[in-house]
C-alpha positions as CSV (number, residue, x, y, z in Angstrom):
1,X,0.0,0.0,0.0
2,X,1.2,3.3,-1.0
3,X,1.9,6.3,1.8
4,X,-1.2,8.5,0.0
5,X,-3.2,5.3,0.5
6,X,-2.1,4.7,4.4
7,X,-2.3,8.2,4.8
8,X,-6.3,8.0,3.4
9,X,-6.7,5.1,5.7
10,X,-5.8,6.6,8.7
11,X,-7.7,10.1,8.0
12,X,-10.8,7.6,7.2
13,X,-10.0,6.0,10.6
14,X,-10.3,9.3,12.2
15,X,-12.9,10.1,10.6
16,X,-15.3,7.4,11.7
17,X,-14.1,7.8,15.3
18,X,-15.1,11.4,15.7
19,X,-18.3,11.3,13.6
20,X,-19.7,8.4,16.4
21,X,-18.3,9.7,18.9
22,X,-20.6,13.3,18.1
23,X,-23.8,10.7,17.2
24,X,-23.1,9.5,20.8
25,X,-23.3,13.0,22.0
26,X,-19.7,12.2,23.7
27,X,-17.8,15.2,23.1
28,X,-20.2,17.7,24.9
29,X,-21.2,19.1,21.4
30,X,-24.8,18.4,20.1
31,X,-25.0,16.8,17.2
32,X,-27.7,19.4,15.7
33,X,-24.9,22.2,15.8
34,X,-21.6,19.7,14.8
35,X,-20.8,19.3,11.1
36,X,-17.7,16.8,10.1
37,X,-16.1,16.7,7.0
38,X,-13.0,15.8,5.2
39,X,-10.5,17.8,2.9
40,X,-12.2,21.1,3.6
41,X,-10.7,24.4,2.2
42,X,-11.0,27.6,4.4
43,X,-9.8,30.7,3.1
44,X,-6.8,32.0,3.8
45,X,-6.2,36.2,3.6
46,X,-2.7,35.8,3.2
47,X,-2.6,33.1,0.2
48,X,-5.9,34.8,-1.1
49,X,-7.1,30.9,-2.1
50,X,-8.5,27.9,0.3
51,X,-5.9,26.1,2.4
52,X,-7.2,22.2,2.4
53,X,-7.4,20.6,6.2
54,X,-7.5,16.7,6.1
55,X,-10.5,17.0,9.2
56,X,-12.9,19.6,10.4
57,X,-15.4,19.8,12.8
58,X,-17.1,23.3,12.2
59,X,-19.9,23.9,15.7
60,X,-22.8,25.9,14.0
61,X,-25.5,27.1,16.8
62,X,-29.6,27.1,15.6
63,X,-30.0,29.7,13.3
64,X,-26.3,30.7,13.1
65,X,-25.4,32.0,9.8
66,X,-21.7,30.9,10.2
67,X,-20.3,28.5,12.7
68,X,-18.7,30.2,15.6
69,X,-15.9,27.2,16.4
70,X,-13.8,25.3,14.2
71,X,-11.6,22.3,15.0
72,X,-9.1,22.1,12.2
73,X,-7.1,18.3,12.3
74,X,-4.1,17.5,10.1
75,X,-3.8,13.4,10.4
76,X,0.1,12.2,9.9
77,X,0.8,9.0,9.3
78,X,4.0,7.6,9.4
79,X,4.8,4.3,8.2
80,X,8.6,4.6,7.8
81,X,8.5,4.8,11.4
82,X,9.8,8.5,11.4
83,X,9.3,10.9,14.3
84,X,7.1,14.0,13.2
85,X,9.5,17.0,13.4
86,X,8.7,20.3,14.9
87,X,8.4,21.8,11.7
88,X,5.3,20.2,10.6
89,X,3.7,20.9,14.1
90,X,4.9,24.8,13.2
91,X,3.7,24.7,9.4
92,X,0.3,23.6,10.7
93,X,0.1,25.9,13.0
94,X,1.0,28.4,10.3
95,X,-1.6,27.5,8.7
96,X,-4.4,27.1,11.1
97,X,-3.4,31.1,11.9
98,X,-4.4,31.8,8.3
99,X,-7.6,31.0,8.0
100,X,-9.7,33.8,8.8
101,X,-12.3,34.0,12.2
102,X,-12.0,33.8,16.2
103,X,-12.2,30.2,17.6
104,X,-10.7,27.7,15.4
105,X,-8.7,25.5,17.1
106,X,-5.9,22.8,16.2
107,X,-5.4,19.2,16.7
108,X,-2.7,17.1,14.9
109,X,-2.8,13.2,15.0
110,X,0.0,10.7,14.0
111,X,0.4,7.1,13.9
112,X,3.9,7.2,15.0
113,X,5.0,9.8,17.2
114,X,6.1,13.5,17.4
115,X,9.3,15.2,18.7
116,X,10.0,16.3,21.7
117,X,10.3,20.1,20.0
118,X,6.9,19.6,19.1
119,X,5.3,18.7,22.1
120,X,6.9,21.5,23.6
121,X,5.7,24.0,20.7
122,X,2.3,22.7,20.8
123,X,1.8,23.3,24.2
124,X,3.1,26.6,24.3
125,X,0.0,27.1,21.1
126,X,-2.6,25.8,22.5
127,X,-3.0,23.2,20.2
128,X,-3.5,19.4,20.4
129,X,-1.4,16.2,19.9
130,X,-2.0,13.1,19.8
131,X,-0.1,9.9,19.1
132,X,-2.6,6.6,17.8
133,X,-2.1,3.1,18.3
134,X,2.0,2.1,17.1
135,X,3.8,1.1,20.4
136,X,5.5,4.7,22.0
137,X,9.0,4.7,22.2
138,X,9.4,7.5,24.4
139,X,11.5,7.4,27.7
140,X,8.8,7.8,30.6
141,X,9.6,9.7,33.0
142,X,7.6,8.6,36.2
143,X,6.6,11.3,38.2
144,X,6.0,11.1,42.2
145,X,3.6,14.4,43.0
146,X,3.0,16.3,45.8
147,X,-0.9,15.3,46.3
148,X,-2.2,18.0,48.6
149,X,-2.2,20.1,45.3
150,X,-5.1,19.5,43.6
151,X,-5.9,19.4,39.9
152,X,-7.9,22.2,38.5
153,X,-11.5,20.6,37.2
154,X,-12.6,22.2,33.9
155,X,-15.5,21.5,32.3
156,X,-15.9,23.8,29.8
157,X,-16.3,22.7,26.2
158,X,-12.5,22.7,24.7
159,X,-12.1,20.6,27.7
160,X,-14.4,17.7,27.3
161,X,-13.8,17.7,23.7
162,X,-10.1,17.4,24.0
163,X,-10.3,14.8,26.9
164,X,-12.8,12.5,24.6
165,X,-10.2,12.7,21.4
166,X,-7.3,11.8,23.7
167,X,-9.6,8.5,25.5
168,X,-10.6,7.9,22.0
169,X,-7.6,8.1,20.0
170,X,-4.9,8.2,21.7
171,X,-2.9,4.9,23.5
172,X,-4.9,3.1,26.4
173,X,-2.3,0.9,27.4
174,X,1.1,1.3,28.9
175,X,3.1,-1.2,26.8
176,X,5.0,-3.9,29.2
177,X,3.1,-3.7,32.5
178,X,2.4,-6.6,34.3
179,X,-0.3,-6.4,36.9
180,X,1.7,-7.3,40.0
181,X,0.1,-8.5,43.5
182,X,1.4,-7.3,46.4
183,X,3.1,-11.0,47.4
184,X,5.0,-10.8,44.3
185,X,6.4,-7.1,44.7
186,X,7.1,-8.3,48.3
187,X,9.0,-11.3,47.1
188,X,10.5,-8.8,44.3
189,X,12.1,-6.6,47.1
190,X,13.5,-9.4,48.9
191,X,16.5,-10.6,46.8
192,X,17.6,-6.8,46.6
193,X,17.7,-6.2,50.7
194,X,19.6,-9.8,50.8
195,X,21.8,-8.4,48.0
196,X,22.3,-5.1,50.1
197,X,23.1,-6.5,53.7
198,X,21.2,-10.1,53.5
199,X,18.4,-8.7,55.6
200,X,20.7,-7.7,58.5
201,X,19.3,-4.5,59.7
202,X,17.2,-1.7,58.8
203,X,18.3,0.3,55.5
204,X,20.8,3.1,56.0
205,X,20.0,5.6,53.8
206,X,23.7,7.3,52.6
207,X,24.8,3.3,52.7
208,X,22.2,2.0,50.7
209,X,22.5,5.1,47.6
210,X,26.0,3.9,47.3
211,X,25.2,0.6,47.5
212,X,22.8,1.3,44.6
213,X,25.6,3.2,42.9
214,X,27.9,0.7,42.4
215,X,25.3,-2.3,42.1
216,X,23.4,-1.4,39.7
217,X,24.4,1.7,38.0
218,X,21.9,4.4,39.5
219,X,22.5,7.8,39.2
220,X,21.0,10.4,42.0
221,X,20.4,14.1,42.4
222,X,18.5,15.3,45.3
223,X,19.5,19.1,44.2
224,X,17.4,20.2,42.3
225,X,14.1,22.3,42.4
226,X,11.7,19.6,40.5
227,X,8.8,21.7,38.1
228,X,5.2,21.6,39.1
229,X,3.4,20.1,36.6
230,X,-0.5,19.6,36.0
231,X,-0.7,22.0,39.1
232,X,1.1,19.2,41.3
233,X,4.4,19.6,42.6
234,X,6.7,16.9,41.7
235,X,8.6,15.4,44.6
236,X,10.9,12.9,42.8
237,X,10.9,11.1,39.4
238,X,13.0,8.2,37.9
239,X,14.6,9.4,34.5
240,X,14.6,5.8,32.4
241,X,16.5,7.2,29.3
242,X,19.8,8.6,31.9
243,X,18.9,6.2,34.7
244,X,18.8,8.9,37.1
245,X,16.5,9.1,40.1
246,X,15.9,12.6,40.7
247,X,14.6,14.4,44.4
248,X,13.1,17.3,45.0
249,X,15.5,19.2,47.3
250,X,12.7,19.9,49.9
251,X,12.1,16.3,50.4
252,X,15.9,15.7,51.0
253,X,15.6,16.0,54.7
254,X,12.1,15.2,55.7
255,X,10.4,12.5,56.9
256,X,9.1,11.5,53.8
257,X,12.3,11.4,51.9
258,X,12.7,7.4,52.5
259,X,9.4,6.6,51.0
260,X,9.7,9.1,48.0
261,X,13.2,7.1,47.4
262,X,11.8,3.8,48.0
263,X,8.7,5.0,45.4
264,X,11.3,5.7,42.4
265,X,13.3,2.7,43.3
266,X,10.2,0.8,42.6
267,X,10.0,2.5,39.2
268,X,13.7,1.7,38.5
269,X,13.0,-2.0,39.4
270,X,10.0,-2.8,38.1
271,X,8.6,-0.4,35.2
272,X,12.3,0.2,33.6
273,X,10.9,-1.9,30.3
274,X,7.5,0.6,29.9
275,X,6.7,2.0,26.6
276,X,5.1,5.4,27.2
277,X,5.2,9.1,26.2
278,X,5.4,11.3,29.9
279,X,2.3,13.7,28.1
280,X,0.5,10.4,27.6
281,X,0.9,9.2,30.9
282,X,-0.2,12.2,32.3
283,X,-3.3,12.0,30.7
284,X,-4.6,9.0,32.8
285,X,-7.0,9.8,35.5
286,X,-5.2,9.7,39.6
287,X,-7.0,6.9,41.1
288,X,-10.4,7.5,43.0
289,X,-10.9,6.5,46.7
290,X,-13.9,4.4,47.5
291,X,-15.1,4.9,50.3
292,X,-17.5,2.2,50.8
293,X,-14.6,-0.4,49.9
294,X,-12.1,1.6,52.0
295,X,-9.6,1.2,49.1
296,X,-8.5,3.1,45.8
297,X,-9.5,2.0,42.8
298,X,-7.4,0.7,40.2
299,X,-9.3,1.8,37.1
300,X,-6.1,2.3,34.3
301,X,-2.8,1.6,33.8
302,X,-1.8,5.0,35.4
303,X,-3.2,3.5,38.9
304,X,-1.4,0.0,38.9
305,X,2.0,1.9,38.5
306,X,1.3,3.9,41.0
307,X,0.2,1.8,43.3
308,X,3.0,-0.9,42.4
309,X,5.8,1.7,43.2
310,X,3.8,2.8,46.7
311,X,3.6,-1.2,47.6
312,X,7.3,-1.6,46.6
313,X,8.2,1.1,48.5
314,X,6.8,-0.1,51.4
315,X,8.3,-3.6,51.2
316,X,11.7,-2.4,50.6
317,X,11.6,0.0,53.6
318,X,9.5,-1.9,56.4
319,X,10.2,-5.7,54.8
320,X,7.7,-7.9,56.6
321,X,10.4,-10.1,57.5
322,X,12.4,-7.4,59.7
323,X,9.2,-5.9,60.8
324,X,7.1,-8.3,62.2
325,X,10.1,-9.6,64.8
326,X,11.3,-6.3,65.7
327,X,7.4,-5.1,66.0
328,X,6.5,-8.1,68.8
329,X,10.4,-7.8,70.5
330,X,9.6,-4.4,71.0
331,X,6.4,-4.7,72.4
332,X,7.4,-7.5,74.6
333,X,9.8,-5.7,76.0
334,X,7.2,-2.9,76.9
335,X,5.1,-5.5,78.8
336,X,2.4,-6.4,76.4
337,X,0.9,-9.8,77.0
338,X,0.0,-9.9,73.2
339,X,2.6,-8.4,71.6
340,X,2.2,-9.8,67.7
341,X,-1.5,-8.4,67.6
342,X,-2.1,-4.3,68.6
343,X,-6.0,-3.7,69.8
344,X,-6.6,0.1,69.7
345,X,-9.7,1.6,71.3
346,X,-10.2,4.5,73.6
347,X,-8.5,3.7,76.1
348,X,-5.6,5.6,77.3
349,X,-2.8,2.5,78.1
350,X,-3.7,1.1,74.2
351,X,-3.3,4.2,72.8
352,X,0.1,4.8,73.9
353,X,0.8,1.3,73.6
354,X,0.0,2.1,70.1
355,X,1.4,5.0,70.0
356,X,5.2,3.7,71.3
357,X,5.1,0.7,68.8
358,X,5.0,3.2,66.1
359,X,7.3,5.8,67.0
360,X,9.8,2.8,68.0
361,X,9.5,0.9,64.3
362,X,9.6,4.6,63.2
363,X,12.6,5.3,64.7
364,X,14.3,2.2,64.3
365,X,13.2,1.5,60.2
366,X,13.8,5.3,59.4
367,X,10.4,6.0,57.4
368,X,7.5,7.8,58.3
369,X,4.8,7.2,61.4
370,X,2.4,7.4,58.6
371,X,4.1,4.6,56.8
372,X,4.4,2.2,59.7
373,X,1.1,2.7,60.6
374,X,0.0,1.8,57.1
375,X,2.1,-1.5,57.3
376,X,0.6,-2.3,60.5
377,X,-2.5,-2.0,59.2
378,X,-1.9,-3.8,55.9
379,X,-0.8,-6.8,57.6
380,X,-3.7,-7.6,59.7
381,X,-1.9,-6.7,63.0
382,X,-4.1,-4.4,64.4
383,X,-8.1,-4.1,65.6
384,X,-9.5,-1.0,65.8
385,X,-12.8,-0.7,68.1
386,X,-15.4,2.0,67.6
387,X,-12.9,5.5,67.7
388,X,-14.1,8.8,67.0
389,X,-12.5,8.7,63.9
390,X,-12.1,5.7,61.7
391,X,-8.3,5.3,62.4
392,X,-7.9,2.6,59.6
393,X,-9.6,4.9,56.9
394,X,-7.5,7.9,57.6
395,X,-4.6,6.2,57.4
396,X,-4.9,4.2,53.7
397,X,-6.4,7.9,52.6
398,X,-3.4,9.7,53.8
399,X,-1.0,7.3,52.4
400,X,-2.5,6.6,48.5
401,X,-4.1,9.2,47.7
């Protein structure tokens, strides 16, 4: 088949998505007041003659003698395999800027993928990319965000149109991930502590980075001033292409510094093989907390990352192996006739039973209260009686969302 052939193909393909998608009423535009079409001219001041878009969508309100919004969509297809350079993301915005009128908008799809410079350029413009169905070959660059920022909610038009192309044609999946359970990430982390002092102790953090270092390679930089991005401040993220795991330097000496290293590491380890473009990643919904299930919910690929570098974390830092002996010595040695099983009610001598345990495992492990609590509760070692506030819930909120 011929490029102007594949090229028709894929334009057709495009074609057929959008004009369903607008009969489904699925892009917030009524069908009444949406007209598609295909190889279009609109006329261009400048050239003083039609410049020829391969899509349109023109948005034409009741009784509107003109339409009042135009989506103009260049389809590239690339079957050589060849990125789409900036300059074709600049030539179509050259054009779009011809055609005469407020409100038209641009959108540029490809079968392959685009260029970093164009990415960048097209978000500066305000216009639209999106990369269809061939595997991505992108680095991805996972990010670790600061979650008490939260992302803006828009719902006007532009919005829910540009959302419903990117679910419709842009990639679902995240090539290479494997939909680990939390035994098997456990079991994953286990070989690397044996490997790093054969389960001896606790992890010391300066040792272990160096241990890292030589072992495996990993470059780190805990300098920096990580960007904000999607109105979330990023607090680390694990660079595949320079295998670097980068810190944000206000982490560096908190208490959540261990779990924001453990996070990347879990990255490094486990997601190093993923096929993704960073933009396309960050289009994937943060997971939603149920509250009736007491859990978050796992609903795209975005999620199970996520979660799987939270989880691995967690079993790198507080390994159940080291925790539960050190968790019952400690509180044997505190007097506690049960010391493998912590009941927490209101009582004042549980509470700071409770209390102890965790600032001792704290202490000892390194990592947040908020993380040993969490492992506590994860492994079944604790029962809560009727508190004031649901103890269990506030900690799994406070720790995934």
């Amino acid at each position: 088949m011929n490029t102007v052939k594949i090229g028709d193909k894929f334009e057709d393909k495009s074609y057929d998505l959008i004009v369903k998608a607008i009969e489904n009423e699925e892009l917030g535009i009524s069908k009444s007041t949406a007209k598609v079409q295909k190889k279009v001219g609109y006329y261009s001041k400048d050239r003083e003659k039609e410049i020829i878009f391969d899509l349109s969508i023109e948005i034409w309100p009741k009784n509107a003698k003109r339409y009042t919004l135009l989506y103009l969509i260049e389809c590239k297809s690339s079957p050589s395999g060849h990125n789409v350079p900036v300059d074709d993301v600049e030539e179509f915005n050259t054009k779009i800027n011809q055609v005469a009128g407020g409100g038209v908008k641009g959108i540029m799809i490809t079968d392959n993928k685009f260029q970093s410079g164009g990415l960048t350029f097209a978000k500066n413009k305000r216009m639209m990319l999106i990369e269809v169905d061939k595997d991505d070959n992108h680095s991805i660059i996972l990010h670790r965000t600061d979650k008490d920022n939260k992302k803006e909610d828009k719902k006007d038009a532009d919005s829910i149109f540009f959302k419903f192309i990117k679910k419709t044609l842009g990639l679902k999946k995240v090539k290479g991930l494997k939909r680990l359970s939390a035994v098997q990430i456990e079991n994953l982390a286990l070989p690397i502590l044996q490997k790093y002092n054969d389960l001896y102790s606790s992890i010391k953090i300066d040792e272990f980075i160096e241990h890292l270092k030589s072992e495996y390679d990993l470059k780190f930089d805990f300098t920096q001033d990580l960007e904000t991005v999607n109105g979330k401040k990023i607090e680390g993220f694990y660079d595949i292409e320079n295998k670097a795991i980068l810190i944000d330097k206000s982490v560096l000496f908190s208490e959540k510094f261990p779990f924001v290293l453990g996070h990347e590491l879990g990255h490094f380890f486990l997601h190093s093989n993923l096929k993704v473009n960073q933009e396309r990643y960050d289009d994937f919904a943060d997971s939603e907390y149920d509250f009736f299930t007491d859990r978050h919910n796992l609903v795209n690929d975005r999620n199970w990352i996520e979660w799987q570098a939270n989880k691995f974390s967690i079993s790198l830092f507080l390994p159940k192996v080291l925790f539960l002996p050190h968790l019952i010595a400690y509180r044997k040695s505190i007097g506690i006739s049960r010391p493998e099983h912590i009941y927490l009610d209101e009582q004042t001598i549980n509470k700071q039973d409770y209390y102890k345990t965790v600032d001792y495992l704290s202490d000892y492990f390194g990592i947040s209260k908020t993380a040993v609590k969490f492992r506590i509760e994860e492994l079944n070692l604790i029962t809560y009686a009727k508190l004031k506030d649901d103890l269990r819930s506030v900690v799994r909120r406070t720790f995934f969302e």
